[in-house]
C-alpha positions in Angstrom: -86.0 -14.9 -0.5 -87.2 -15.0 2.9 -83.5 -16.4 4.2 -82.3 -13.1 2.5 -85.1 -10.8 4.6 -84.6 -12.3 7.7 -80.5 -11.9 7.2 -80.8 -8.7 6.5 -82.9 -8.0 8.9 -80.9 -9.5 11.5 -77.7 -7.5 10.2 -79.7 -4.3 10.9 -81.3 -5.6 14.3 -79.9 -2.6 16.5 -78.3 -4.3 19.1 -77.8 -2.2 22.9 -74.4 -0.4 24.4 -74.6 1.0 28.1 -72.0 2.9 29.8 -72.4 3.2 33.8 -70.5 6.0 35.2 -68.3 5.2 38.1 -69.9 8.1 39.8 -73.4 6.8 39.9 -75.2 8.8 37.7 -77.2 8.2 34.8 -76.3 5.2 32.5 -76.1 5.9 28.6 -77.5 4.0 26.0 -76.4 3.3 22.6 -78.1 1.7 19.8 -76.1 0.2 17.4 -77.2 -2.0 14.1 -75.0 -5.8 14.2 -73.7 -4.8 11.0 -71.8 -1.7 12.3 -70.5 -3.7 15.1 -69.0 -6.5 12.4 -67.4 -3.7 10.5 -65.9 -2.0 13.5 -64.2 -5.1 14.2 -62.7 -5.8 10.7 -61.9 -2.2 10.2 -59.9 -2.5 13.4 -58.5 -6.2 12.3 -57.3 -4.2 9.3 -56.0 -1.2 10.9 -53.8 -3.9 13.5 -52.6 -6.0 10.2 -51.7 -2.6 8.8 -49.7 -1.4 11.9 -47.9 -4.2 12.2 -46.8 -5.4 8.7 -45.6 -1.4 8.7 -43.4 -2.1 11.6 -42.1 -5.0 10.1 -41.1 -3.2 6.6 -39.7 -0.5 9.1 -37.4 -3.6 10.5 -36.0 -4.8 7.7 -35.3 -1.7 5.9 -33.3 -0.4 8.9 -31.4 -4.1 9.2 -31.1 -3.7 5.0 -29.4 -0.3 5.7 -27.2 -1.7 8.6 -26.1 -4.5 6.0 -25.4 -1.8 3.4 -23.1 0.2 5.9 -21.7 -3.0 6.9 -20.4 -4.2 3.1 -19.9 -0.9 2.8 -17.1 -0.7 5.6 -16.1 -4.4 4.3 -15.5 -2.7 0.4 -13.4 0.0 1.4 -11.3 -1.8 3.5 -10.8 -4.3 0.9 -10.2 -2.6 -2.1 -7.2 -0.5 0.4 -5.6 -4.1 0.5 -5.9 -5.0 -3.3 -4.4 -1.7 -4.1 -1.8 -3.0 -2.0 -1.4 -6.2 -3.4 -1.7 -4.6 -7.0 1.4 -2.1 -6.2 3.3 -5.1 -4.8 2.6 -7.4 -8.6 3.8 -4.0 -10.1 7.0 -3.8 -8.1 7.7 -7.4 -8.5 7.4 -7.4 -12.0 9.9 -4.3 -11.9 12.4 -5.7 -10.0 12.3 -9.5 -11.7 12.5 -7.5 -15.2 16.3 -6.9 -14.6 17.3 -10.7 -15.8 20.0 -10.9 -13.5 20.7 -11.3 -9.7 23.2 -8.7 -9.1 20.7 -6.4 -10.7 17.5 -7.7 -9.2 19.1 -7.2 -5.7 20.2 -3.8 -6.5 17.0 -2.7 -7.4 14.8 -4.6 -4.8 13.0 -1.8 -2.3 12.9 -1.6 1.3 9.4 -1.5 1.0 6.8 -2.6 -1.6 5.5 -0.6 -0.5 -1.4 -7.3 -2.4 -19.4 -12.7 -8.3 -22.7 -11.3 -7.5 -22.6 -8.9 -4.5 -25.7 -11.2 -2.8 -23.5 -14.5 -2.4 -20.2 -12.9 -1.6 -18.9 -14.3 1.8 -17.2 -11.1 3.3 -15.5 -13.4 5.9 -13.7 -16.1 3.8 -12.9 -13.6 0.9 -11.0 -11.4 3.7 -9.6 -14.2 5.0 -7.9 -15.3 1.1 -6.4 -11.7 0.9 -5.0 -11.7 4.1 -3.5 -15.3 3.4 -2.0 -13.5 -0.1 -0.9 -10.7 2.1 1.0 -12.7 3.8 2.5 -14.2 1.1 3.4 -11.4 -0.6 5.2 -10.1 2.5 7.2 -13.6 2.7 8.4 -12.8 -0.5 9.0 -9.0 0.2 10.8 -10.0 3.7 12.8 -12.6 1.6 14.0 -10.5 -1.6 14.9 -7.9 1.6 16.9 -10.5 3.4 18.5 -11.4 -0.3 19.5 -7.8 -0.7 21.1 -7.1 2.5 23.1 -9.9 2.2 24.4 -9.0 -1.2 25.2 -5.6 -0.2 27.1 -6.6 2.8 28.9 -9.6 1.3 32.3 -8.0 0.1 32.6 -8.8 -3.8 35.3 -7.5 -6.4 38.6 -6.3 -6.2 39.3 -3.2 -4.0 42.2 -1.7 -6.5 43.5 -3.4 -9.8 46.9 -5.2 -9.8 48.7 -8.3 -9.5 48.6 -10.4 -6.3 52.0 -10.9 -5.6 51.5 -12.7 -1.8 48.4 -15.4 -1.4 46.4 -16.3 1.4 47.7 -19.1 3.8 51.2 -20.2 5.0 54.1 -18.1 3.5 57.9 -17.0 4.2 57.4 -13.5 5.3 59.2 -11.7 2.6 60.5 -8.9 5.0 62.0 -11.0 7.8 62.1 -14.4 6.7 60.5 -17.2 8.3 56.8 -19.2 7.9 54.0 -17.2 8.9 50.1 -17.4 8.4 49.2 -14.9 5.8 45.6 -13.6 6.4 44.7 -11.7 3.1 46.3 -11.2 -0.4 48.8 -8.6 -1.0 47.7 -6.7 -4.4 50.8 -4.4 -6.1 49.8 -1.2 -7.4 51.1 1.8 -7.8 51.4 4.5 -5.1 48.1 6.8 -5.1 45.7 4.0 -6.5 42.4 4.4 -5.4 41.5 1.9 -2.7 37.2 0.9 -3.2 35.4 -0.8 -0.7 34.2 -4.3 -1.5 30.6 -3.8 0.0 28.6 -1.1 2.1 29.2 -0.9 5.5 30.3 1.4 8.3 33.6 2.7 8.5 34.8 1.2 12.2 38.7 2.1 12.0 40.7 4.7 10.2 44.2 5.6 11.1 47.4 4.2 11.9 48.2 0.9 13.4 51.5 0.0 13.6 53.0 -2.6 11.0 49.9 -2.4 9.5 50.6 0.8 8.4 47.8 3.0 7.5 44.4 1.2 8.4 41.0 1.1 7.6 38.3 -1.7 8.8 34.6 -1.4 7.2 32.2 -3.4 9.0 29.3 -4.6 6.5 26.9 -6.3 8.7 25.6 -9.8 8.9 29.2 -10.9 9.9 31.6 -9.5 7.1 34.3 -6.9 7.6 37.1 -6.3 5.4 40.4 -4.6 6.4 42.9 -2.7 3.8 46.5 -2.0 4.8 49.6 -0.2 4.2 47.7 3.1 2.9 49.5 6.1 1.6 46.4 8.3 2.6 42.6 7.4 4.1 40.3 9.5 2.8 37.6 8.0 5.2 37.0 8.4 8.9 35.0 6.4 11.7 31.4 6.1 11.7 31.2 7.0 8.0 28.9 5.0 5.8 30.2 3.9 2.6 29.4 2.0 -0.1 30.4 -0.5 -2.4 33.4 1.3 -5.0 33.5 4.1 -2.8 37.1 5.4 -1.9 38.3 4.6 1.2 42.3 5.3 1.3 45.3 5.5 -1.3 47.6 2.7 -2.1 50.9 3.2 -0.6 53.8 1.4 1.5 53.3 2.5 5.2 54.0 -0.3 8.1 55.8 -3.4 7.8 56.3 -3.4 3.6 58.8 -4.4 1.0 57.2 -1.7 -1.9 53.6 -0.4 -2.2 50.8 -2.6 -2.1 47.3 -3.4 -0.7 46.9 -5.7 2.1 43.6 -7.0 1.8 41.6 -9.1 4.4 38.0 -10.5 4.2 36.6 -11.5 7.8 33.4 -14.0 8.4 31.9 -14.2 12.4 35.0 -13.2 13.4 37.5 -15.5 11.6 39.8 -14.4 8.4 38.6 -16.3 4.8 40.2 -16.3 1.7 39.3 -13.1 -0.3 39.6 -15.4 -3.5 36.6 -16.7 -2.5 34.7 -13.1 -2.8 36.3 -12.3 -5.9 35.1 -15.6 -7.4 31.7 -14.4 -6.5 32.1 -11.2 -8.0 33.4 -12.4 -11.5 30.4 -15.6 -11.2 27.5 -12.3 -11.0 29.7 -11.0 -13.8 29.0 -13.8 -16.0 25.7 -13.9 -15.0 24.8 -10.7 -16.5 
């Protein structure tokens, strides 16, 4: 009991404060008990703890919002490239649906036009997508490659009718005498309609000498075909065509025994046989 006076007694001991004016004049005195002098100081420990654990929550809620902005950013850009991606499956799926090549490369476009949100690595799961992007453009850039190679590759027959001179060493039925023959000679009547083998770019139309009535379609990637003796050309330089588009009229113009097509196929600048092509074109036939 007496421990408990004299504590208490103590805690109330008023306990002296002077201020001295720098200008010299009279000092002040406070009296203050201990006991408001111990809570002063914890109040102010308090207050400081306060402060500062308020700056800290004021930290980490403006680093949570730059975080949220950030996967925010990250989302959006992401779910742009899955929409992609998703388009592409769709238009793969299309295309592959046909069953056949000829029709697959028909229809392929020019363009196609590819977990808890707390462990998701942003970095690596951008990184995947852009690795199946890139895939998925392989294949695009392929099936495009595929495609204009089958559209410039000369398939079919330009008119239909009987091959009545092959390709390769022949007596030239005109004048006699071995010669190299560098296409197939096709009879048909005069006025057939003479189809281009494959698209292309009309490069010569008119007349040129035994060769009668002329046109030349370059197709790109190396083919042109040539087609000869003409009656009429209904096509003129510069003009796109495509493949079973009329280009000219059988008929027996230039260096000719009766009317027939004089058919060529050329490959990097060297004459092939067109039985080859024609092969090709009854093989996707079959295929269908």
């Amino acid at each position: 009991m007496y421990k408990l006076k004299h504590f208490l007694k103590k805690l109330f001991t008023p306990v002296s404060i002077m201020m001295i004016p720098h200008d010299g004049k009279r000092t002040i005195n406070i009296k203050v008990p201990s006991i408001g002098i111990v809570l002063s100081a914890a109040l102010w420990l308090i207050g400081s703890v306060y402060v500062v654990s308020m700056a800290i929550d004021t930290i980490e809620y403006y680093n949570m919002k730059n975080s949220l902005n950030y996967y925010s950013s990250q989302f959006t850009e992401l779910k742009g490239t899955i929409n992609t991606l998703q388009k592409a499956e769709s238009e793969f799926k299309r295309i592959l649906s046909f069953g056949s090549k000829s029709a697959i490369l028909e229809n392929v476009e020019k363009k196609v036009n590819t977990q808890d949100a707390g462990s998701i690595d942003m970095e690596t799961l951008k990184r995947q997508i852009e690795n199946t992007v890139k895939s998925v453009d392989g294949i695009q850039t392929f099936l495009q490659q595929q495609r204009d190679l089958y559209h410039s590759t000369p398939m079919g027959w330009p008119i239909k009718g009987r091959v009545t001179s092959e390709y390769g060493q022949r007596e030239n039925p005109k004048y006699g005498g071995r010669e190299f023959h560098s296409g197939i000679d096709i009879s048909a009547p005069v006025g057939t309609s003479v189809k281009s083998t494959a698209d292309g770019v009309v490069s010569f139309s008119g007349w040129s000498q035994g060769n009668g009535n002329l046109v030349v379609v370059e197709h790109g990637l190396g083919f042109s075909t040539m087609y000869a003796h003409n009656s009429a050309l209904r096509v003129v330089v510069g003009q796109k065509v495509k493949r079973g588009e009329v280009l000219a009229y059988v008929g027996s113009t230039g260096n000719t025994t009766g009317p027939h097509l004089h058919y060529e196929v050329w490959n990097n600048g060297k004459a092939t046989n067109p039985y080859v092509y024609l092969r090709e074109a009854q093989d996707v036939s079959k295929a269908k």
